[in-house]
FIKOLZA-1660 file (N, C-alpha, C; in steps of 0.1 Angstrom, whole numbers, plus 5000, padded with zeros to 4 digits):
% residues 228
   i   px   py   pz ch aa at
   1 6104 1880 1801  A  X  N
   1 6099 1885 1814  A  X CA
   1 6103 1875 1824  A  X  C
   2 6110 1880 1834  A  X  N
   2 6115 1875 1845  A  X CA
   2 6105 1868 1854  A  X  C
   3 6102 1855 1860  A  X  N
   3 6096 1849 1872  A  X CA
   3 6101 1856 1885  A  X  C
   4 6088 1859 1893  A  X  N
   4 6094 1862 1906  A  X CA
   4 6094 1850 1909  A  X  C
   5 6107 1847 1919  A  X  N
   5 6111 1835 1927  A  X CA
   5 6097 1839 1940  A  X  C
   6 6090 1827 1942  A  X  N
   6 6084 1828 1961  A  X CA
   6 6094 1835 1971  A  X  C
   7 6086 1841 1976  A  X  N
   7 6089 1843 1991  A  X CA
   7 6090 1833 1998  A  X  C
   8 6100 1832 2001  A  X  N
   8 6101 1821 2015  A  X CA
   8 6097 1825 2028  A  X  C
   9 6089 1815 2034  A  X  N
   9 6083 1816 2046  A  X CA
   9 6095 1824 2055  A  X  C
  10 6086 1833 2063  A  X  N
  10 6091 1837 2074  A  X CA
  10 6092 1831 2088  A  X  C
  11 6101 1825 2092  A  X  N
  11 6096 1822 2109  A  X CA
  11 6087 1833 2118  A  X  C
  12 6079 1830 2124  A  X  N
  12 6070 1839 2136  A  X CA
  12 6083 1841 2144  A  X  C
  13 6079 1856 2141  A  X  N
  13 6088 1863 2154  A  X CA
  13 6087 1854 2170  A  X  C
  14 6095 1859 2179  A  X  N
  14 6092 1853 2194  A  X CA
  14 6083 1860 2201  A  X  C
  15 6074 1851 2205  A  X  N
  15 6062 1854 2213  A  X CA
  15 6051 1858 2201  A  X  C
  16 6053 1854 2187  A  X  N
  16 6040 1859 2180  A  X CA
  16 6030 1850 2181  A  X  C
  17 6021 1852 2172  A  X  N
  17 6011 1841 2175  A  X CA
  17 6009 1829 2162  A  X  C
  18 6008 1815 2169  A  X  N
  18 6005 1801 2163  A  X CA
  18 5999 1806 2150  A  X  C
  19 6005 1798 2143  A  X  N
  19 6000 1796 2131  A  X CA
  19 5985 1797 2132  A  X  C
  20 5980 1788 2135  A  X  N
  20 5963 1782 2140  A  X CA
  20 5960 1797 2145  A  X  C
  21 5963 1806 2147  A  X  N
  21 5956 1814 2156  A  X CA
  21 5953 1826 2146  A  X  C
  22 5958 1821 2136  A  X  N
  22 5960 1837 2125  A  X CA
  22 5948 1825 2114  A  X  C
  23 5943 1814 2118  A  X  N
  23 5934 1812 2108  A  X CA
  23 5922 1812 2118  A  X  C
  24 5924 1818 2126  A  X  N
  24 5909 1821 2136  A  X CA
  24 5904 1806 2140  A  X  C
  25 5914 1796 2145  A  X  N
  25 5915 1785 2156  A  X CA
  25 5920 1790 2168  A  X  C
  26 5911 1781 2179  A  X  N
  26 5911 1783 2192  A  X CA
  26 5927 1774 2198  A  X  C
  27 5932 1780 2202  A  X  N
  27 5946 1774 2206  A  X CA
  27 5938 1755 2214  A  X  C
  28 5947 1747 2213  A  X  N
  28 5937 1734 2222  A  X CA
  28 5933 1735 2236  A  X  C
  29 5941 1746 2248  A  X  N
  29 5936 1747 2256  A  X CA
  29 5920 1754 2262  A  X  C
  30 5920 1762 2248  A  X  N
  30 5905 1769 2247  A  X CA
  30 5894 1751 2246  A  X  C
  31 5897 1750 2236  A  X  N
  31 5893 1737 2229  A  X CA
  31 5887 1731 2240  A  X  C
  32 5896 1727 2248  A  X  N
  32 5892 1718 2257  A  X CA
  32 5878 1722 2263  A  X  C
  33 5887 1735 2273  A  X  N
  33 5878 1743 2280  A  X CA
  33 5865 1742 2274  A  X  C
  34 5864 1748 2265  A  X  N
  34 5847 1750 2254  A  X CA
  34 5842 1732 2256  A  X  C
  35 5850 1724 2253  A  X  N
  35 5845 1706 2250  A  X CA
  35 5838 1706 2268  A  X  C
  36 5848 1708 2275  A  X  N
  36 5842 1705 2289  A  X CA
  36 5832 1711 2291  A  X  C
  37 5828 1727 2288  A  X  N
  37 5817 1735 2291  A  X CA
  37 5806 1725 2286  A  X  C
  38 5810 1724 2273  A  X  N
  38 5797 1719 2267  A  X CA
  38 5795 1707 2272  A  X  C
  39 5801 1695 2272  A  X  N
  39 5797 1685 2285  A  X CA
  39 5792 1687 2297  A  X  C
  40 5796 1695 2303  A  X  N
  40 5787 1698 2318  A  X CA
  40 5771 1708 2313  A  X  C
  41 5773 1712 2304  A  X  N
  41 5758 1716 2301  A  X CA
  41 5749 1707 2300  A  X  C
  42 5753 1696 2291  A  X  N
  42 5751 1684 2285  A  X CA
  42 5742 1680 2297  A  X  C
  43 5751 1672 2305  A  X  N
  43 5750 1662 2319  A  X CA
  43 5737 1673 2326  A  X  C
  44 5743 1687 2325  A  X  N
  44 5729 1694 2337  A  X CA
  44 5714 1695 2326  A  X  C
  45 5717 1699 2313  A  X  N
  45 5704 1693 2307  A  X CA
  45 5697 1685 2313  A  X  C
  46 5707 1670 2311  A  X  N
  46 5698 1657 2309  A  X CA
  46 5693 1651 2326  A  X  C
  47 5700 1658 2332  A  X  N
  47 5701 1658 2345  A  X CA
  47 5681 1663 2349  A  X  C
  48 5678 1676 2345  A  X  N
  48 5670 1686 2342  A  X CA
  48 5655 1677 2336  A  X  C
  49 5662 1668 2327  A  X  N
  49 5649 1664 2318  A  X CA
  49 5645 1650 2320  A  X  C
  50 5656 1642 2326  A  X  N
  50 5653 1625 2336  A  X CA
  50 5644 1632 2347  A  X  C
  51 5649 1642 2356  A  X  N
  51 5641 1642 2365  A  X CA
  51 5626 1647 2362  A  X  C
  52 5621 1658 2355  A  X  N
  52 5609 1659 2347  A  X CA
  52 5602 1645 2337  A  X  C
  53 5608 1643 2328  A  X  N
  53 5604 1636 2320  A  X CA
  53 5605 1618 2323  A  X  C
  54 5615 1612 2333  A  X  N
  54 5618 1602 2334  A  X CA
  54 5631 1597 2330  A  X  C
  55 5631 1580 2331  A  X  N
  55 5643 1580 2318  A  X CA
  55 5638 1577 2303  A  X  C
  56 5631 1566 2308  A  X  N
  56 5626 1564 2296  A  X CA
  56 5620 1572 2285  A  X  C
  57 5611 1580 2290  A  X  N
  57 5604 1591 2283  A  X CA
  57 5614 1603 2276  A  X  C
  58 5626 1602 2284  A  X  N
  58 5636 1615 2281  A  X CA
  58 5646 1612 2265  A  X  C
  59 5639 1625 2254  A  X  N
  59 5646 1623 2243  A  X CA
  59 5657 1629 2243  A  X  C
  60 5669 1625 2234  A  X  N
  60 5680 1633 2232  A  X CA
  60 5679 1645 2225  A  X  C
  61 5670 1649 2215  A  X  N
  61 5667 1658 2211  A  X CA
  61 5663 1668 2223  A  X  C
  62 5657 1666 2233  A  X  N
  62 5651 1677 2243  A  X CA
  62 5664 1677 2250  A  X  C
  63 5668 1669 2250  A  X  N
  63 5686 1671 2263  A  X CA
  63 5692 1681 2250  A  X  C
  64 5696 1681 2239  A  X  N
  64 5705 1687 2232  A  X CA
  64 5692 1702 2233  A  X  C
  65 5685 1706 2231  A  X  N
  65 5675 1717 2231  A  X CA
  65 5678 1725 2244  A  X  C
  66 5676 1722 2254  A  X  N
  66 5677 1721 2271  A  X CA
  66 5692 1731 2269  A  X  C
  67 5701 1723 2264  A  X  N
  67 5713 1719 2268  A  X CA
  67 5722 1736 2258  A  X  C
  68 5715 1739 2247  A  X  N
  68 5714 1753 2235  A  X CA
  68 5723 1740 2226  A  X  C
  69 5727 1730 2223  A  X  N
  69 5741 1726 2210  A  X CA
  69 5729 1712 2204  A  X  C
  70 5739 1710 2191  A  X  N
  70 5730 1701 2183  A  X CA
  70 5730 1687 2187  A  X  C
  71 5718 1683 2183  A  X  N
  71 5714 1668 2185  A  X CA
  71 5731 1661 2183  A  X  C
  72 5741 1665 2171  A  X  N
  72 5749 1656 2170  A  X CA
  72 5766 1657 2182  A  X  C
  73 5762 1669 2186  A  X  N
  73 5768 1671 2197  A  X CA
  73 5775 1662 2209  A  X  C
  74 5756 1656 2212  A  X  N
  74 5763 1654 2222  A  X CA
  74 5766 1638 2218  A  X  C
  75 5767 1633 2207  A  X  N
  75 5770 1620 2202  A  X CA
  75 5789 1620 2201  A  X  C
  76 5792 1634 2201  A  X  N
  76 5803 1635 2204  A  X CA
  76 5811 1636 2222  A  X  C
  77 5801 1636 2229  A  X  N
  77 5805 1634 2241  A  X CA
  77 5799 1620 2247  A  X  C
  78 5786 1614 2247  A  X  N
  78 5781 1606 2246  A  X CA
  78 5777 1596 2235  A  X  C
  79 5775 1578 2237  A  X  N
  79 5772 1568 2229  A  X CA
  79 5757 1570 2230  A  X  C
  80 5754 1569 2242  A  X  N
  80 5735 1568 2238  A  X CA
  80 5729 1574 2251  A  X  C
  81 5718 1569 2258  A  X  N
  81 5715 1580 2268  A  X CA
  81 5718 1570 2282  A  X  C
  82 5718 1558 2280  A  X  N
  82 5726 1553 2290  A  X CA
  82 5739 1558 2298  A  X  C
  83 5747 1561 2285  A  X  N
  83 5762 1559 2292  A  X CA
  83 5761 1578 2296  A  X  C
  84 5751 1587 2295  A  X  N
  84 5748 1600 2301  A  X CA
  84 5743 1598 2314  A  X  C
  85 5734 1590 2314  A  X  N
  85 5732 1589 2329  A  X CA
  85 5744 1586 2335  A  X  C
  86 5749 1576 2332  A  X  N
  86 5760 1569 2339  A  X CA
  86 5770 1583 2345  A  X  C
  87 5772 1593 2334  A  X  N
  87 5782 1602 2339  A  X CA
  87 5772 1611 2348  A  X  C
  88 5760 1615 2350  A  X  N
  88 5751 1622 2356  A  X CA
  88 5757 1618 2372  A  X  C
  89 5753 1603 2372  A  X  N
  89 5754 1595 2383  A  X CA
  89 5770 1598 2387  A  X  C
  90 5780 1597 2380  A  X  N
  90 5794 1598 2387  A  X CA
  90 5796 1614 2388  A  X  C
  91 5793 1626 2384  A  X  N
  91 5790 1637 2383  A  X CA
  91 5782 1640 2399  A  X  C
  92 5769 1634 2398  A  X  N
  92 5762 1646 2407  A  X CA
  92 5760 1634 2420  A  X  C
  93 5764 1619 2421  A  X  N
  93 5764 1613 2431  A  X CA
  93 5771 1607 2438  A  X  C
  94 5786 1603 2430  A  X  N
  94 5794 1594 2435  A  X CA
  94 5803 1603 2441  A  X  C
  95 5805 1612 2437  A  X  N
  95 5815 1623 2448  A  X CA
  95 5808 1625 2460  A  X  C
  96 5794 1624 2465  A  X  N
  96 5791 1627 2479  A  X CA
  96 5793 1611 2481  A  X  C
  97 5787 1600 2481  A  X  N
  97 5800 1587 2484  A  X CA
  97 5809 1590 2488  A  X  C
  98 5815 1594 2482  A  X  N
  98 5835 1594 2483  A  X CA
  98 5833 1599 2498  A  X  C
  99 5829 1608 2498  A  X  N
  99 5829 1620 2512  A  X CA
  99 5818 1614 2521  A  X  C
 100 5812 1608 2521  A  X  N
 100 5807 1602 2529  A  X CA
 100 5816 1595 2537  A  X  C
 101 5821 1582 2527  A  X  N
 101 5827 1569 2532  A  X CA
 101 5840 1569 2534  A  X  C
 102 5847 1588 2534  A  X  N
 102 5859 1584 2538  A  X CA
 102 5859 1591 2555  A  X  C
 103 5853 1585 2558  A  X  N
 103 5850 1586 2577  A  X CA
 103 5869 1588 2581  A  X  C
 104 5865 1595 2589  A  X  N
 104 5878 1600 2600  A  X CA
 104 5880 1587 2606  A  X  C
 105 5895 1584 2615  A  X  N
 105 5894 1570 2620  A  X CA
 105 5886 1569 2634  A  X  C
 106 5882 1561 2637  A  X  N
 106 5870 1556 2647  A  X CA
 106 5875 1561 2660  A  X  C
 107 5877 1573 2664  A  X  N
 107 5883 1576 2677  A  X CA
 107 5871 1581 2686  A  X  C
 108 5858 1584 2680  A  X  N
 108 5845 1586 2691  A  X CA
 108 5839 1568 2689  A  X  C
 109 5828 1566 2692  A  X  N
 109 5822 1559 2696  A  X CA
 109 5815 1551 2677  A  X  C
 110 5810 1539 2676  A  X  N
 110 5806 1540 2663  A  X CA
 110 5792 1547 2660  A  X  C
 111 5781 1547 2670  A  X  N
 111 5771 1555 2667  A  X CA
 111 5776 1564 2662  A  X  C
 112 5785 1579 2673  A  X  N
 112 5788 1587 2665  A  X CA
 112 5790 1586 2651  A  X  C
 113 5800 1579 2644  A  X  N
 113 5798 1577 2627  A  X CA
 113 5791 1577 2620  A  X  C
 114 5780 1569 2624  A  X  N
 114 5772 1565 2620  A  X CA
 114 5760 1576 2619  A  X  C
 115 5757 1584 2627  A  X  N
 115 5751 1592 2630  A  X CA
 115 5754 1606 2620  A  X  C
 116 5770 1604 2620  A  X  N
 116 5777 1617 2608  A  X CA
 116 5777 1612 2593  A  X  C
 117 5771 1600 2591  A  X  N
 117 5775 1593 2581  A  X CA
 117 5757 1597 2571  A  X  C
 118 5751 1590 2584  A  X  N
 118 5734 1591 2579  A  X CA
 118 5730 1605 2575  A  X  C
 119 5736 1613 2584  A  X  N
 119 5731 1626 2590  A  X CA
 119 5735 1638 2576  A  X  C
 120 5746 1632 2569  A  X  N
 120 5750 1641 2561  A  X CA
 120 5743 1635 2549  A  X  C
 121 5741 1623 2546  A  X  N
 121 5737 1616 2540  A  X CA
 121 5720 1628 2534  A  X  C
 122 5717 1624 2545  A  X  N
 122 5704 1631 2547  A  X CA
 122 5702 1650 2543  A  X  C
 123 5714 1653 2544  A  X  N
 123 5713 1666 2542  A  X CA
 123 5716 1669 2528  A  X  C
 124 5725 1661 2523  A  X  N
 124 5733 1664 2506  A  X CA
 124 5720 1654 2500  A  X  C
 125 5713 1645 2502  A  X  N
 125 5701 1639 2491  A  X CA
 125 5690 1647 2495  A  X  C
 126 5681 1647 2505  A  X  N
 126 5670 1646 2511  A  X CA
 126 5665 1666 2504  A  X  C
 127 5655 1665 2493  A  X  N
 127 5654 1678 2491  A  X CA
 127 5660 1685 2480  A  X  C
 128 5672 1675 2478  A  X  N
 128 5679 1681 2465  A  X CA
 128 5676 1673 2451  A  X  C
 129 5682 1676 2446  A  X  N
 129 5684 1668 2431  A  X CA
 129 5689 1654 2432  A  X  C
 130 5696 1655 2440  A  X  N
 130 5703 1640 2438  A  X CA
 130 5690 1630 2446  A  X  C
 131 5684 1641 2455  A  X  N
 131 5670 1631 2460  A  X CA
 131 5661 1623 2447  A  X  C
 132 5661 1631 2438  A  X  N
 132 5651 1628 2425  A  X CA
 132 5659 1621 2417  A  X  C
 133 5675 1624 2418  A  X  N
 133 5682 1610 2411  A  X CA
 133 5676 1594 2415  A  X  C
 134 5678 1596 2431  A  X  N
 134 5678 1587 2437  A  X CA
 134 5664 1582 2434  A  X  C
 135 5650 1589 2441  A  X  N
 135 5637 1582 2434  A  X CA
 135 5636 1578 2422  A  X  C
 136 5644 1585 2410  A  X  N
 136 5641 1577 2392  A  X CA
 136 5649 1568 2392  A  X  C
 137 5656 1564 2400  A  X  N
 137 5665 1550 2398  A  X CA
 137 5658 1539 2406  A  X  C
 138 5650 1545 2416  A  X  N
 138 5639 1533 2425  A  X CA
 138 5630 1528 2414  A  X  C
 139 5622 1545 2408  A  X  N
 139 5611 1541 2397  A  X CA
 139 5616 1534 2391  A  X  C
 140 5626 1536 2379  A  X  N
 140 5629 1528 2367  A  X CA
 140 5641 1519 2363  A  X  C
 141 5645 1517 2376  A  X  N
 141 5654 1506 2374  A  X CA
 141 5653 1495 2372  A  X  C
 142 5642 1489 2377  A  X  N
 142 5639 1476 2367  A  X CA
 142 5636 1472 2354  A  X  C
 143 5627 1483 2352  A  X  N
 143 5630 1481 2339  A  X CA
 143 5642 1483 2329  A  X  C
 144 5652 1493 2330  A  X  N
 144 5668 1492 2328  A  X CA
 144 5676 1489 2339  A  X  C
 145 5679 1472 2337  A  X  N
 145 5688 1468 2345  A  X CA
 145 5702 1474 2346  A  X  C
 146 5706 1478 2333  A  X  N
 146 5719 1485 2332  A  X CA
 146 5721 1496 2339  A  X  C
 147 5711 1500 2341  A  X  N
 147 5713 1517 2348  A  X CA
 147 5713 1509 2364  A  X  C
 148 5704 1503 2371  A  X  N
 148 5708 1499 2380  A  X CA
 148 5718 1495 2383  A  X  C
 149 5724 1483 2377  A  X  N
 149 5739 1475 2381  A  X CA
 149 5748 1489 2382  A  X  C
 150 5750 1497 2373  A  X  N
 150 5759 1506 2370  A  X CA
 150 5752 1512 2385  A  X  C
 151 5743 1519 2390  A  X  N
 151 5742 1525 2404  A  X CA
 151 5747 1517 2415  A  X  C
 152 5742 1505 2415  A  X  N
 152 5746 1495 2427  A  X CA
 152 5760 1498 2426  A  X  C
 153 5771 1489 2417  A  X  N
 153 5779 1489 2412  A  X CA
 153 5790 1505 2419  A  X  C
 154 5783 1517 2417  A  X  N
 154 5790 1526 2419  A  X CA
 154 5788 1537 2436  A  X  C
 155 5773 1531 2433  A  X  N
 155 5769 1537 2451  A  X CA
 155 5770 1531 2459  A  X  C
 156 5760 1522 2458  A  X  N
 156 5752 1510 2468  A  X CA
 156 5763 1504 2473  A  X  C
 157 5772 1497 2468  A  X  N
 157 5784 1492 2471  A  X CA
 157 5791 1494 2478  A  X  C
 158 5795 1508 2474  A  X  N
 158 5804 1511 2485  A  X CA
 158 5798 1516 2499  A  X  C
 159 5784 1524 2496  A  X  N
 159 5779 1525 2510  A  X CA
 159 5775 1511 2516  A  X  C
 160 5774 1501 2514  A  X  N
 160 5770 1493 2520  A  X CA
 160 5781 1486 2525  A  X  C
 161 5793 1490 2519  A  X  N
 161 5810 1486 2525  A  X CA
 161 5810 1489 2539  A  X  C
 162 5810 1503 2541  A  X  N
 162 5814 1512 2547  A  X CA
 162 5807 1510 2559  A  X  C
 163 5790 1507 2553  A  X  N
 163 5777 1503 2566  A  X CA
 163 5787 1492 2577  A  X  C
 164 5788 1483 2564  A  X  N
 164 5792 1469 2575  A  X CA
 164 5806 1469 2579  A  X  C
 165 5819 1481 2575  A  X  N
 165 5828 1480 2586  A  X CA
 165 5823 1484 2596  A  X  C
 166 5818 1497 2600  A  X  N
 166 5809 1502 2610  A  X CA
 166 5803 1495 2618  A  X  C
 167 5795 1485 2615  A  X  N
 167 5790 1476 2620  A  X CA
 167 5801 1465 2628  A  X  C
 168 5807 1463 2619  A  X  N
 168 5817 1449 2624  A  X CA
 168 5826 1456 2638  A  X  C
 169 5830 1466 2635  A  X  N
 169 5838 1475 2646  A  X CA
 169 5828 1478 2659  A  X  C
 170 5814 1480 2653  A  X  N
 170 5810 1477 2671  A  X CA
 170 5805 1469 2676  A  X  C
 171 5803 1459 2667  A  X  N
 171 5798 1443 2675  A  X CA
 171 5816 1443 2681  A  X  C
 172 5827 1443 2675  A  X  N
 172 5842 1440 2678  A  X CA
 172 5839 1447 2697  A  X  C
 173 5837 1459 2696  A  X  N
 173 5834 1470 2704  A  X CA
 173 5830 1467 2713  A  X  C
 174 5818 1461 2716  A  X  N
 174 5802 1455 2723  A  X CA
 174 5795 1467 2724  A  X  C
 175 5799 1476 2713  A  X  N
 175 5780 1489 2710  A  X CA
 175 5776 1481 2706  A  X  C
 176 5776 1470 2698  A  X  N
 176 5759 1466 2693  A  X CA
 176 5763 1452 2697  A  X  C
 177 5753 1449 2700  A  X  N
 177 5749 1432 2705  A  X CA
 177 5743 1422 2695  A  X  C
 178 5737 1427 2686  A  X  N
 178 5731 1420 2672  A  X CA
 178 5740 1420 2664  A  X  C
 179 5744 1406 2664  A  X  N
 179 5758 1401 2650  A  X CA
 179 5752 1401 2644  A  X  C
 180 5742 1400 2641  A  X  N
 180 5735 1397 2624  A  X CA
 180 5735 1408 2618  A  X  C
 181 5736 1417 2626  A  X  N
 181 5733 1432 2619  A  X CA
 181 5741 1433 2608  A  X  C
 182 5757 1431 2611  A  X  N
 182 5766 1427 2601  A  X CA
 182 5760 1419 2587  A  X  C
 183 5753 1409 2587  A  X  N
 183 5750 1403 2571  A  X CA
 183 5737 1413 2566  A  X  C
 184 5732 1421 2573  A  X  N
 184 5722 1432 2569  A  X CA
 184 5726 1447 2571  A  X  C
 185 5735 1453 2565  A  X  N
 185 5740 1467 2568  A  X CA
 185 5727 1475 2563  A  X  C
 186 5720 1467 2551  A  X  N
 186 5709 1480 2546  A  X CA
 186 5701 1481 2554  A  X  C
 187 5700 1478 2567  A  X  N
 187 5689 1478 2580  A  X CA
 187 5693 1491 2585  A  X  C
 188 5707 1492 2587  A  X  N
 188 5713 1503 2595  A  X CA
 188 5712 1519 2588  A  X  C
 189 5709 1521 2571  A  X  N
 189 5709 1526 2566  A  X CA
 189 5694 1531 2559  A  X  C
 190 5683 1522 2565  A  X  N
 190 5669 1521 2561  A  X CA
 190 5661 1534 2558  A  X  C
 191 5664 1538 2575  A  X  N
 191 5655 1556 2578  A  X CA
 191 5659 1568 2564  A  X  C
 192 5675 1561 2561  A  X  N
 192 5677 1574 2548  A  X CA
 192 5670 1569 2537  A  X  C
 193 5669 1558 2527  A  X  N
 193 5660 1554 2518  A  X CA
 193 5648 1559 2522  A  X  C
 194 5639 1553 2529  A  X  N
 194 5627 1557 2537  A  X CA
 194 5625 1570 2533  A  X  C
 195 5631 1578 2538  A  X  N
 195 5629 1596 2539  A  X CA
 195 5630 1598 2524  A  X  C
 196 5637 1597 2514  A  X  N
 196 5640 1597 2504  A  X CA
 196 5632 1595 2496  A  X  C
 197 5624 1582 2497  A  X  N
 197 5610 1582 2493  A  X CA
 197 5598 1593 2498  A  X  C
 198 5600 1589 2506  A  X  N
 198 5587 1596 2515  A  X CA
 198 5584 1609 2513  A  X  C
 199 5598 1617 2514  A  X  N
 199 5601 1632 2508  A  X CA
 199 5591 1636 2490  A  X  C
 200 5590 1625 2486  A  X  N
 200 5583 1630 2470  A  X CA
 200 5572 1621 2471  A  X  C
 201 5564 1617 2478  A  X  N
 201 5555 1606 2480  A  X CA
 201 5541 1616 2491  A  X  C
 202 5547 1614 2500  A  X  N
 202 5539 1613 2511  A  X CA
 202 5539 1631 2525  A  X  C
 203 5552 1634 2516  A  X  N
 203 5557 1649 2529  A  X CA
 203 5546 1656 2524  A  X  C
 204 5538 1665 2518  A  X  N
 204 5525 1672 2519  A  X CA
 204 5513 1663 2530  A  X  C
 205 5514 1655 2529  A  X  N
 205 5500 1647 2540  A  X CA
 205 5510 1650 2557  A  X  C
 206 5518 1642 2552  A  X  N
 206 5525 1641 2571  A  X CA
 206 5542 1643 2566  A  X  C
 207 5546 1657 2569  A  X  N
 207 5558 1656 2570  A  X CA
 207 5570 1649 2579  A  X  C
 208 5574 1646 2575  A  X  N
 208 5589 1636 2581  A  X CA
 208 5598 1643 2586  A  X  C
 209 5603 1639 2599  A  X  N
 209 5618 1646 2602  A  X CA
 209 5622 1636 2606  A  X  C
 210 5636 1634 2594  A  X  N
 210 5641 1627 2593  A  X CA
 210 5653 1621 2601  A  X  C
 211 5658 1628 2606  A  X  N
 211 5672 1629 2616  A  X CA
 211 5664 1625 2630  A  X  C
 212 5657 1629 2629  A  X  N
 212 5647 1625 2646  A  X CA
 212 5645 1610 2646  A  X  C
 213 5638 1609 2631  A  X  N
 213 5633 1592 2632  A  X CA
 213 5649 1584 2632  A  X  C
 214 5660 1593 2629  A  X  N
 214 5672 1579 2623  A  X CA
 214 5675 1580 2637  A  X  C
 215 5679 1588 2649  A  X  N
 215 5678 1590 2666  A  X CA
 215 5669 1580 2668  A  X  C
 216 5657 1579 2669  A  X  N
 216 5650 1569 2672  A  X CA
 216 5654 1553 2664  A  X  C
 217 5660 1554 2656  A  X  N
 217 5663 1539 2647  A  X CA
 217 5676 1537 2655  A  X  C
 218 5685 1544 2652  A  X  N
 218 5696 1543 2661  A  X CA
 218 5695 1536 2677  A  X  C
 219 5688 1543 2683  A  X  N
 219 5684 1541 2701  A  X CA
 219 5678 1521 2699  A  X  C
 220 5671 1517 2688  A  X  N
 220 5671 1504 2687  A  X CA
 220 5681 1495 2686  A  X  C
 221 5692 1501 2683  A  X  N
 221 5700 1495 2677  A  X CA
 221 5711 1490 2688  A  X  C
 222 5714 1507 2694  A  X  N
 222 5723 1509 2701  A  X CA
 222 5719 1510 2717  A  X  C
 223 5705 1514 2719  A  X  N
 223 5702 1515 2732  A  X CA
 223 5704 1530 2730  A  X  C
 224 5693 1537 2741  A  X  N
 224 5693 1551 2745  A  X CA
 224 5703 1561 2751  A  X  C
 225 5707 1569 2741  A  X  N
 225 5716 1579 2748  A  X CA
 225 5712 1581 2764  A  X  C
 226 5720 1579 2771  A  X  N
 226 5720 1589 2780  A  X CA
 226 5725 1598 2786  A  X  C
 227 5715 1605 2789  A  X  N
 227 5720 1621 2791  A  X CA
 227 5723 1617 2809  A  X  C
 228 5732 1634 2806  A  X  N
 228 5743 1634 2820  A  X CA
 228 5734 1650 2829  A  X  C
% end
């Protein structure tokens, strides 16, 4: 009795489909797609359960729960709950930085800037989520220095860059008369911290308007608009 010889493989017609796709694998551009979904669920979980729960308090098990995928999941997108924050933070705050501090070139006056700089400042934190970013990194940054450095490091820095060109350009100017303002840019930036707190603290007793008080911080600074 004769051996059948194998069949030799057939090449895939043109335009058929991948190997991988006839064993019910996702081509790698699905792949991805699905890995990134599941990362940005991730980040909005943990996002969801720092601001409820804290940092310290916040387990990975409740981020993976929050989040629908398994505890070991997100060990595949993340090392520990640190380096989650950290992308939380470049995720939901360091892009309004970006857009903050890339100011138009100085062709009004520097208040004006300054004024567009605080003012938006004020509108993208003050009320939102990244407000409550911003308060759990006051609350508990001392006690994790890492999460701080890593904020400073990626916020604070550059807005505080940005404060003291502004500053240096209108002492250059003669809008502002106080050179020292220059070695203290977080003065010029104070009314928005302030409100930030104040907003989850104190706004049910006496609410704050905040853009009014940075007008009134400003007018110290710079002397009073005057109107025509």
């Amino acid at each position: 009795m004769m051996k059948k010889s194998p069949k030799s493989a057939k090449p895939s017609p043109a335009g058929g489909d991948h190997p991988s796709a006839t064993r019910g694998e996702l081509p790698a551009s699905n792949r991805a797609t699905r890995a990134a979904e599941r990362r940005a669920a991730i980040v909005e979980a943990a996002m969801e359960e720092f601001i409820a729960r804290g940092f310290a308090a916040t387990r990975l098990d409740d981020i993976a729960k929050r989040a629908g995928v398994a505890k070991g999941t997100i060990y595949l997108h993340f090392k520990d709950k640190e380096s989650m924050f950290e992308e939380l933070v470049r995720v939901v705050i360091v892009p309004v930085v970006e857009r903050l501090t890339a100011l138009p070139p100085p062709t009004g006056s520097v208040r004006d800037l300054i004024e567009a700089f605080a003012g938006n400042f004020l509108k993208e934190v003050i009320g939102t989520r990244r407000g409550d970013l911003v308060r759990l990194i006051v609350a508990e940054g001392p006690r994790f220095p890492a999460v701080a450095d890593f904020y400073y490091r990626e916020v604070v820095s550059r807005g505080i860059a940005a404060m003291r060109g502004l500053i240096e350009l209108g002492i250059a100017r003669g809008e502002i008369r106080q050179q020292d303002l220059a070695r203290y840019p977080q003065i010029l930036v104070a009314p928005a911290m302030i409100a930030v707190i104040w907003q989850s603290l104190f706004a049910r007793h006496a609410p704050l308007d905040a853009q009014d008080m940075l007008r009134v911080h400003l007018d110290l600074i710079f002397g009073e608009r005057r109107t025509t």
